[in-house]
C-alpha positions as CSV (number, residue, x, y, z in Angstrom):
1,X,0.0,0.0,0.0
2,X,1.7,3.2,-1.0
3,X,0.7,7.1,-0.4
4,X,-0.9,7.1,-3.9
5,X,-3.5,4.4,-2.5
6,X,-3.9,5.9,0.6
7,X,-4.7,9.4,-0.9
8,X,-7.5,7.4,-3.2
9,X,-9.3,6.0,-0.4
10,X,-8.8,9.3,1.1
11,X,-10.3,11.0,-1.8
12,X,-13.0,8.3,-2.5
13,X,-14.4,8.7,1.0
14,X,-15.0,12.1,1.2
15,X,-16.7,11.9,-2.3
16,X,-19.3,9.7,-1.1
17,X,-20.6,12.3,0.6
18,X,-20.3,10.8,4.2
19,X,-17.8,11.7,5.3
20,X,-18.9,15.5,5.3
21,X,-22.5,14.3,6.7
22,X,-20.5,13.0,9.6
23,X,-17.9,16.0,10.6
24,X,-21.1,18.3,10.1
25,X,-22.9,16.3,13.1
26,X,-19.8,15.8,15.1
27,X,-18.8,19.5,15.3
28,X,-22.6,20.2,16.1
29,X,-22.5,17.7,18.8
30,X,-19.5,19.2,20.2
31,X,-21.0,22.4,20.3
32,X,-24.2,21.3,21.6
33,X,-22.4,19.9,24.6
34,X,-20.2,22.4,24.5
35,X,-22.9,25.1,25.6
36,X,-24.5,22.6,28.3
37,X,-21.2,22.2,29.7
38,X,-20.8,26.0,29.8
39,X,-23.5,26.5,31.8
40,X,-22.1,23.7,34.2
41,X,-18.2,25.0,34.4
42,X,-20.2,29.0,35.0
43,X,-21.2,27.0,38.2
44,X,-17.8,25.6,39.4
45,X,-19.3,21.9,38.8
46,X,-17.0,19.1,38.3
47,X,-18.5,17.7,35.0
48,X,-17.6,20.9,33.2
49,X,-16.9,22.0,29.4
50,X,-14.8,19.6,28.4
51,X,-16.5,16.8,30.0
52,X,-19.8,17.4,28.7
53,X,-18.6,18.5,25.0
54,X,-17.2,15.2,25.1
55,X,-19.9,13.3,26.1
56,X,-21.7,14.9,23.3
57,X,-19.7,13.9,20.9
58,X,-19.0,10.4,22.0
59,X,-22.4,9.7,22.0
60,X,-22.7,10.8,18.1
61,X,-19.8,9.4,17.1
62,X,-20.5,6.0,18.3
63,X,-24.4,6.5,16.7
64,X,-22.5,7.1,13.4
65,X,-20.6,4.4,13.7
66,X,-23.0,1.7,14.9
67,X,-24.9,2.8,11.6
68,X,-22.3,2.6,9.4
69,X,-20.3,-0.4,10.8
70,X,-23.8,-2.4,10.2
71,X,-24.0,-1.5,7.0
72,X,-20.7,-2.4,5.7
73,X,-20.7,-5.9,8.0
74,X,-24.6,-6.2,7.8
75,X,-25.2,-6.3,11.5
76,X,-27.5,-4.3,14.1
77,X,-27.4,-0.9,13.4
78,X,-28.3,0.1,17.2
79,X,-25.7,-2.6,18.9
80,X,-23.0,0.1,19.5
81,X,-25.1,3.2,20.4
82,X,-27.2,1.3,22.9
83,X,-24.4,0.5,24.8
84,X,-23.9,4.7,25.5
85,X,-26.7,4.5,28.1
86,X,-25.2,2.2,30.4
87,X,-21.8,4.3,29.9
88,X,-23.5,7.2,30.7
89,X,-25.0,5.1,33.4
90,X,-21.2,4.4,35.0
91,X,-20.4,8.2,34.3
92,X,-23.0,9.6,36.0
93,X,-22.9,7.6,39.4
94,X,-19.9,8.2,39.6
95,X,-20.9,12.0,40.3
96,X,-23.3,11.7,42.9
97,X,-21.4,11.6,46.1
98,X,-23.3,11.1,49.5
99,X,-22.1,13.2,52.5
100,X,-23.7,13.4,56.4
101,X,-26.9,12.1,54.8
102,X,-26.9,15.0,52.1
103,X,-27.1,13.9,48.6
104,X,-25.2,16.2,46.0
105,X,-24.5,15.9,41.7
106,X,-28.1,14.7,40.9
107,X,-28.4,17.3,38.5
108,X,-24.7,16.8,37.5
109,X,-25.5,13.0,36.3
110,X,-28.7,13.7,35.0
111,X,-27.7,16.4,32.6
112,X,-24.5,13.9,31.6
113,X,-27.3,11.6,30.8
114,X,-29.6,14.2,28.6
115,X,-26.2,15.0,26.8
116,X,-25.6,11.9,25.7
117,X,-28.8,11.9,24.5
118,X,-28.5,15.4,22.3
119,X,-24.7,13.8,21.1
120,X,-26.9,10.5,19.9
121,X,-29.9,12.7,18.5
122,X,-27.1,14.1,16.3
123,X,-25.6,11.1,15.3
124,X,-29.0,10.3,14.0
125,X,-29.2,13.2,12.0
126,X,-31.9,14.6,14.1
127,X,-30.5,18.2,14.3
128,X,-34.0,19.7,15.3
129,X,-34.6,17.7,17.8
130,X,-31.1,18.2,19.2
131,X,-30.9,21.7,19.5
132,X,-34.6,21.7,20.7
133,X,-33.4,19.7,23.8
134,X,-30.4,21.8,24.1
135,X,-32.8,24.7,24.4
136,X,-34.8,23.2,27.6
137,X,-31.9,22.1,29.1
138,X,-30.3,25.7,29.1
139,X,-34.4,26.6,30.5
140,X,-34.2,24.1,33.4
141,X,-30.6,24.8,34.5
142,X,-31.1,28.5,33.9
143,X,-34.4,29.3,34.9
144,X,-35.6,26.4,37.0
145,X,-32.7,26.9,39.1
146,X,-32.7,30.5,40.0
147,X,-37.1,29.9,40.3
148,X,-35.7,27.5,43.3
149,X,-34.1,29.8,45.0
150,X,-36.3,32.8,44.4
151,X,-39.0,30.2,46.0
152,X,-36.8,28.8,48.6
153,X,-37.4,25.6,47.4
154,X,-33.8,24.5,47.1
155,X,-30.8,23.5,49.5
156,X,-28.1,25.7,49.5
157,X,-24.7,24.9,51.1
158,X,-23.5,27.9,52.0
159,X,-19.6,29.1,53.5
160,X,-19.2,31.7,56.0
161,X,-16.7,33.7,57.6
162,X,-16.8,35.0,60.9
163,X,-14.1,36.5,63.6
164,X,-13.5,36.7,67.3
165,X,-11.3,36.7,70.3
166,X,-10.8,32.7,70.1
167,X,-12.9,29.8,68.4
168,X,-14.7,28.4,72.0
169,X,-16.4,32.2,72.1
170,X,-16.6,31.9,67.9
171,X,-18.4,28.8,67.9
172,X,-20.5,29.3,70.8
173,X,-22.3,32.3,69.4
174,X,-22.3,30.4,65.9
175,X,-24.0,27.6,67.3
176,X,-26.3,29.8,69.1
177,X,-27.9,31.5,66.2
178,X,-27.7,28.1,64.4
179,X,-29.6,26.7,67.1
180,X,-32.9,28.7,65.9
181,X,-32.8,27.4,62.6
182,X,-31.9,23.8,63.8
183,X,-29.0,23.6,62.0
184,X,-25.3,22.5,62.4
185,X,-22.1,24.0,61.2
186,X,-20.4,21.8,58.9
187,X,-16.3,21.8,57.5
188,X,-15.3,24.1,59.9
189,X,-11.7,25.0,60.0
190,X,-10.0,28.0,61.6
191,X,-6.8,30.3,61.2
192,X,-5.1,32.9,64.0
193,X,-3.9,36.1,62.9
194,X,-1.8,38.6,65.6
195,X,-5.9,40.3,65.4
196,X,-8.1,38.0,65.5
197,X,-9.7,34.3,64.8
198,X,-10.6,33.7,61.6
199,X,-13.4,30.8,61.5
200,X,-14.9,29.3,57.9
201,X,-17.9,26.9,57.8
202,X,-20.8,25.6,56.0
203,X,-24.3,25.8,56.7
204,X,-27.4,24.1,54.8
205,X,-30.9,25.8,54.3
206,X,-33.2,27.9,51.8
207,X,-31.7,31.0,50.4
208,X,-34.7,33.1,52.8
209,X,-33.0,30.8,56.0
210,X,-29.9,31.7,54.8
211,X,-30.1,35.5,54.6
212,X,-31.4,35.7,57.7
213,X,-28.8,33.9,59.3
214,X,-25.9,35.6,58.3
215,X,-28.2,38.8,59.2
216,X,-28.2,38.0,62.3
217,X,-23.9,36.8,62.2
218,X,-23.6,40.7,61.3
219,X,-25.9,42.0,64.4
220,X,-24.0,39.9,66.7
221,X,-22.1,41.7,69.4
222,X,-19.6,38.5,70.3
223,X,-18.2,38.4,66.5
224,X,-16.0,40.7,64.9
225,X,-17.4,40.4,61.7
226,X,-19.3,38.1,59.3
227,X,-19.4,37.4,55.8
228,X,-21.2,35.1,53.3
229,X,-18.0,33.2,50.9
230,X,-21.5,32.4,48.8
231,X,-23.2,29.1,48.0
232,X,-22.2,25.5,47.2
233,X,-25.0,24.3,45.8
234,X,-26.6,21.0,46.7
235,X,-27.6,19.2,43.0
């Protein structure tokens, strides 16, 4: 087989016309993906851009090839592609992690699983109804999310920082104020500068529970001061 022969095949495949129906659905899967993914990395999650994009595009290029490889060996032309879904399956667990009884990445492994959906969609040819599902994906993640909080119908995990004269007199007054809203600080750690304590934590509840508490954090006379590092959002 020399370069001449190579170059043929080369040539031959992309006449066929194929070929270019192929990298025109890959490159939309990767940008499908690719904007879902977005949206995730915007939000610090650990199945970001790159994870997502591929997913996407893993998903239609094994469609693609399931299709074509059954074609050219006459076999089943959904044996490959339906073995994305117990991938995605694997993928997706693995993103859920269970802490203190709190369950977190839900959202995280379901949206893996509706990308790998859009990336197949695409494979198929089905650009449509891929970018249609892109579109209420971006609506749920988007809007649905920020409706949650607005409604305080979501769990936020949310870090603090407070001072003091030492982190008995800290934590005391913490757990005080906590103990109204029947909640616990959680990943607590602490640092001493020649002023002050400096003491970080975490605290569950609805955005309304949450503004309140650190409210009252600020109108306490005990701490030096009190700030809200913002939210780490329970999927």
């Amino acid at each position: 087989m020399n370069w001449q022969h190579i170059v043929d095949l080369l040539h031959g495949e992309m006449a066929s016309g194929i070929v270019s129906s192929s990298l025109v659905r890959l490159v939309l899967a990767a940008l499908l993906g690719g904007i879902i993914g977005l949206e995730r990395e915007v939000r610090h999650r650990p199945a970001g851009l790159r994870t997502n994009m591929f997913i996407c595009f893993g998903a239609a290029l094994f469609t693609i090839l399931s299709d074509a490889l059954a074609v050219e060996h006459l076999g089943d032309h959904t044996r490959i592609s339906a073995q994305i879904i117990p991938g995605i399956g694997f993928i997706g667990a693995g993103s859920i992690l269970h802490t203190r009884g709190l369950t977190s990445g839900l959202t995280t492994a379901a949206t893996l699983f509706v990308v790998a959906s859009v990336g197949m969609a695409t494979g198929g040819g089905l650009y449509l109804t891929a970018v249609f599902s892109t579109g209420l994906v971006l609506i749920a993640l988007f809007v649905l999310g920020h409706l949650e909080r607005t409604v305080n119908l979501k769990t936020l995990l949310t870090s603090y920082e407070v001072t003091g004269g030492s982190v008995e007199e800290i934590t005391l007054e913490v757990n005080r104020i906590l103990e109204h809203y029947h909640r616990m600080m959680q990943n607590v750690v602490s640092g001493s500068t020649p002023q002050h304590v400096r003491l970080q934590f975490d605290v569950t509840g609805c955005n309304r529970d949450q503004n309140e508490f650190l409210r009252e954090l600020k109108a306490s006379t005990v701490l030096g001061s009190a700030a809200s590092l913002g939210p780490v959002e329970l999927e």
